[in-house]
Steps between C-alpha positions, in 0.01 A plus 500: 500500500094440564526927551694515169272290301214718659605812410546382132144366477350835643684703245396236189157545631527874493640495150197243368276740636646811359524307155121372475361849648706647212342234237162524663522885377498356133311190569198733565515562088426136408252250513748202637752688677729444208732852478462637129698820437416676192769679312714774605529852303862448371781775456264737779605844511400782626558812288456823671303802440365823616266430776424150294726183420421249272538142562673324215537132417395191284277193561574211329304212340308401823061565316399507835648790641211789488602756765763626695482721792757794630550542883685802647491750788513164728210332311268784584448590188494279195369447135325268317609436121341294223708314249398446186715192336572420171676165496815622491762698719278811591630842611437617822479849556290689755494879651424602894438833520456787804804326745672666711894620433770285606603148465219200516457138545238309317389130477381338235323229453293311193201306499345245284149414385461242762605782831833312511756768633917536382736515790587896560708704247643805728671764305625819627411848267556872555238774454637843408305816535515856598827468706709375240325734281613798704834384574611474111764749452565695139778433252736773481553698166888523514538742211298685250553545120370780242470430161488737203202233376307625791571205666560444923729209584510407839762215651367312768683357792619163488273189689511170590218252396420406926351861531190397272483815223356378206471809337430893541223759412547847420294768402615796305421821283521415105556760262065475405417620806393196631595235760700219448442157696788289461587165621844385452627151620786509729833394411783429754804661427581787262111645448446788316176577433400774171185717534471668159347805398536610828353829608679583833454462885362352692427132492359237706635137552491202723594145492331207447586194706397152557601344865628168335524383120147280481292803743155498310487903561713787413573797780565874408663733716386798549534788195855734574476859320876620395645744276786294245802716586749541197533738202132571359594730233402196221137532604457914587771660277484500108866586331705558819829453406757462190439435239244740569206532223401853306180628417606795278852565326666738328699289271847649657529425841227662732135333589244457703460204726229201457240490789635722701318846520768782428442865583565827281787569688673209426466518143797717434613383186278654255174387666645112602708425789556188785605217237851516307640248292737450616598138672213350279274716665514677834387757743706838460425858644716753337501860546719718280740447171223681304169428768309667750541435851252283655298613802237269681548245175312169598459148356309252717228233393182482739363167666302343781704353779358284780587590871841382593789638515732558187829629355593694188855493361707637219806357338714825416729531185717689328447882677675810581234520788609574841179537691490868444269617303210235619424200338278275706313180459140535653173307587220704569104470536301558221541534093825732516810521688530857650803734483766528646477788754169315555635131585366514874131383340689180363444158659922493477785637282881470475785726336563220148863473638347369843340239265222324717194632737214332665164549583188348594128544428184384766281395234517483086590824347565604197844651455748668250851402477806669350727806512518868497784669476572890448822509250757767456668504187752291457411222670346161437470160635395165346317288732500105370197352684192615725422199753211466699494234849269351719697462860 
C-alpha cells in the first residue's frame, strides 16, 4: 500500500511540474505571473494560392490586440503582422508569398500591446503551383456546329463541380482579321459555347481551374491548337446549295449562278448556264434540246483554306448521268480548277456520282472548288448542294 501511495505521489509530482513549466512559458509575459491571453483570430482559414496562401480570419473587440504572427515550415520561418483596430470586429486578411508546393502547417498566434501572447491557433493550408498547373487536363469539344450566321458552336463535355473548372479561354480567327480573346465561364452540364463571326481553323483553348472553391488564384492549362471538325461550308462557301441564288437571268428559265465563277463553256444557253429555276433555284448542266455540248465547262468559287485535311461533297438530283461522259467535283491549288484530262494537278477529285473526296493541305492555301464536266448532248444533271468539311 506505502508502494501504491508512492507511485501516485511521484506521478502528481510529475504532472505539477509539467503544468507550472507549461505556465511558466506564459508567466514570462507578465509582470506577476498572472497568465493573460489576448484574443484569438476567429473563423482562421487558410485559403490557398499559387505559390502564396492567405491567412483569413477576424479579431474581435479585444483594443489590445496589435499583432499577430504566422509560423510554418516547423517555425523556421515566420511573419510578423501589424493590426490596425478600429473598435469593432476587424477583418483579418494577410498574404505569404514564395512557399513551396504542397500542403503546409502554420501557427498562429496574436499579441497585445502589453507582449501578452494567445495560446496557438494551428491550421493546416495547401499551396498549389506548377504541378497542379501541369497536370490540368483540357475539356473536350464533343461536337462542332456551322452556322449560316458565320457562327462556330462548339458542345463541351459534361463536368462535375470537384474537378475545379471555373471557366474556359479560347482564342480564335474573327471575320476582321483579328484575334479574338474570349473568356467564357464554365457551366456543368449541357455547354455549348458560340464563337461568332468566325473565320475558320485553327483555335486555341485551355481551361481555367481553381483547386478548391475559396483558392485566392486561378490556374490555366496549357493552350491546345485543334481544327473544329464538322461541315464548314457556312463560313468558306457563299450559295452552295438549293435554293441556290442567280446573278444573271434570262427571264425563262436559264441563268447564271451568284458567287460562283462560271466559264464560257458552261454558258450554253444563249450566253447563261449552271443555275435553272427550277426547284426554286438549282444547279443544272444540260447539254442538248436546242444547246451546245459542253466541254471543260467549270463553276467553282476560290478561297483560302488553312492546313488540315478536308472533304468536298455533292448532293446529286434529278440526272440522266451515268458517269460517262465526266462530270467531276474538284479541289485544286490556285484561282481555277483545271480540266479534266488535266485533274492529276488537283489536290483531289471524284466522278459527281462518287459524291465525296478528300484532301489535305501542309500549310494555308488558297484553293478553287467546284466542277467540270465535258457534256454530250443530251445529257444533264442537277446537283442540289456543294458541301465543304473539315475532318
Amino acid at each position: 500500500m506505502k508502494k501504491i501511495n508512492k507511485t501516485i505521489g511521484i506521478l502528481g509530482l510529475a504532472l505539477m511540474i509539467t503544468a507550472c513549466q507549461k505556465k511558466d512559458d506564459y508567466k514570462k509575459y507578465t509582470e506577476h505571473g498572472e497568465v493573460v491571453y489576448p484574443a484569438k483570430i476567429d473563423s482562421l482559414r487558410i485559403l490557398s494560392g499559387n505559390g502564396r496562401i492567405k491567412v483569413s480570419g477576424a479579431l474581435n473587440a479585444d483594443p489590445k490586440v496589435v499583432r499577430f504572427r504566422v509560423f510554418w515550415n516547423s517555425k523556421q520561418d515566420s511573419v510578423d503582422v501589424p493590426v490596425n483596430r478600429t473598435g469593432g470586429v476587424d477583418s483579418v486578411n494577410y498574404i505569404i508569398s514564395n512557399l513551396e508546393e504542397g500542403p503546409m502547417s502554420f501557427e498562429v498566434r496574436t499579441y497585445d500591446s502589453e507582449g501578452h501572447i494567445s495560446v496557438p491557433m494551428n491550421v493546416v493550408g495547401n499551396v498549389y503551383g506548377e504541378r497542379y498547373r501541369s497536370a490540368l487536363n483540357n475539356r473536350a469539344i464533343l461536337s462542332t456546329e456551322f452556322n449560316t450566321q458565320g457562327e462556330a458552336k462548339l458542345k463541351f463535355q459534361d463536368i462535375t463541380a470537384e474537378g475545379g473548372t471555373v471557366g474556359m479561354q479560347i482564342r480564335y480567327r474573327h471575320t476582321d482579321n483579328t484575334t479574338h480573346d474570349t473568356l467564357i465561364v464554365a457551366q456543368l452540364k449541357d455547354q455549348v459555347v458560340t464563337l461568332p463571326k468566325f473565320k475558320g481553323n485553327p483555335i486555341e483553348y485551355r481551361i481555367i481551374n481553381k483547386p478548391d472553391p475559396l483558392s485566392i488564384d486561378r490556374f490555366f492549362s496549357n493552350y491546345e491548337t485543334i481544327s473544329l471538325k464538322g461541315e464548314i461550308s457556312a463560313i468558306y462557301l457563299k450559295n452552295n446549295m438549293v435554293p441556290f441564288q442567280r446573278s444573271a437571268y434570262d427571264n425563262n428559265r436559264w441563268g447564271d449562278l451568284a458567287d460562283w465563277v462560271t466559264n464560257t463553256a458552261m454558258k450554253n444557253h444563249n450566253g447563261m448556264g449552271g443555275y435553272a429555276s427550277d426547284n426554286d433555284g438549282i444547279i443544272n448542266i444540260e447539254a442538248g434540246w436546242g444547246s451546245s455540248a459542253i466541254i471543260n465547262g467549270k463553276i467553282y468559287q476560290t478561297i483560302t483554306l488553312p492546313a488540315g485535311r478536308y472533304s468536298f461533297t455533292s448532293e446529286l438530283s434529278d440526272n440522266n448521268y451515268d458517269g460517262d461522259p465526266p462530270a467531276y467535283i474538284v479541289a485544286a491549288p490556285g484561282t481555277g480548277i483545271p480540266d479534266v484530262d488535266q485533274l492529276g494537278t488537283a489536290l483531289g477529285s471524284t466522278a459527281v456520282k462518287n459524291n465525296r473526296f478528300e484532301f489535305e493541305l501542309k500549310q494555308t492555301t488558297v484553293v478553287s472548288l467546284g466542277m467540270v464536266v465535258s457534256f454530250n448532248t443530251d445529257h444533264y444533271m442537277k446537283i442540289r448542294s456543294l458541301r465543304l468539311y473539315a475532318l
